[in-house]
N, C-alpha and C positions, 0 to 999 in steps of 0.2 A: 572607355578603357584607356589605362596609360603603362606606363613602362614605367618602373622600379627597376634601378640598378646598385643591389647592396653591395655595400663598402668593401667586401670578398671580390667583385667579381670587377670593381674601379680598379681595385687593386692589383688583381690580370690583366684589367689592358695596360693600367701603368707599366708593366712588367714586358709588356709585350712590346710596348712602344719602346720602352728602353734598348730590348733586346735588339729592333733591329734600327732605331735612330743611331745606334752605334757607328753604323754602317752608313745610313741615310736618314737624316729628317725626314727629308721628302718620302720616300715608301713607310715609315712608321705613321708619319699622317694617313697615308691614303689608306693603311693597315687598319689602323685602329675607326678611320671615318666608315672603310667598308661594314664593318662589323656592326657600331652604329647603326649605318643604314640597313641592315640584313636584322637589327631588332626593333628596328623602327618598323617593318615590314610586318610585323607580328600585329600591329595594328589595323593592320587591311582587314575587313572586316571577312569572318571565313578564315583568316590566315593564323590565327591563334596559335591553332593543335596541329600545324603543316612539322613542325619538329616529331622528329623519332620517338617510340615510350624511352625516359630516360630509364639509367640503372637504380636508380634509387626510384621508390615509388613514388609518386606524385609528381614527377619530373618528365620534362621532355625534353630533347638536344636535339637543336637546330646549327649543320652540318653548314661552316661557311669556311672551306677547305685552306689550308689543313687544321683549321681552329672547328672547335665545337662550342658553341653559346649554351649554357644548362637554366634551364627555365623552370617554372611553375606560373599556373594559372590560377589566379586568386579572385575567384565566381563572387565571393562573397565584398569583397572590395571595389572589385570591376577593375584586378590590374595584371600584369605581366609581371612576374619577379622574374631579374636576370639573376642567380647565382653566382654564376663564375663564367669563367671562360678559358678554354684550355687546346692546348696545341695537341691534337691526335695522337702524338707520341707519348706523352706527358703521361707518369701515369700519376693516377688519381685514386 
């Protein structure tokens, strides 16, 4: 299995990184590498479907405070699509 990250959801961390490298380089790094690694984790084997049912059907959100990662699992590929990525508040 692998992880897919569509162009939608490059686009939020771009967004996110921006938002707080404003402030800090350095915490927009570590911001955007946590996230990363919390969908890197998706690949632990078992760790898949560890995200909530998402809102939309076929989706699940994986909860990496106060951001939420929105995923689907794509059986027939053998991959992880990330969607998007969205700050708790944010609405959608």
């Amino acid at each position: 299995m692998n992880i897919v990250i569509r162009d939608s959801a490059a686009a939020d961390l771009e967004l996110i990184y921006a938002w707080i490298a404003r402030y800090s380089p350095r915490a927009a790094d570590e911001v955007v590498e946590q996230l990363l690694e919390r969908m890197r984790g998706l690949l632990i084997p078992g760790m898949a479907r560890i995200g909530r049912p998402g809102r939309e059907k076929g989706t699940r959100e994986l909860v990496e405070r106060p951001y939420i990662i929105v995923y689907e699992i794509d059986e027939t590929n053998d991959q992880i699509v990330v969607l998007g990525v969205f700050h708790g508040r944010q609405k959608r």
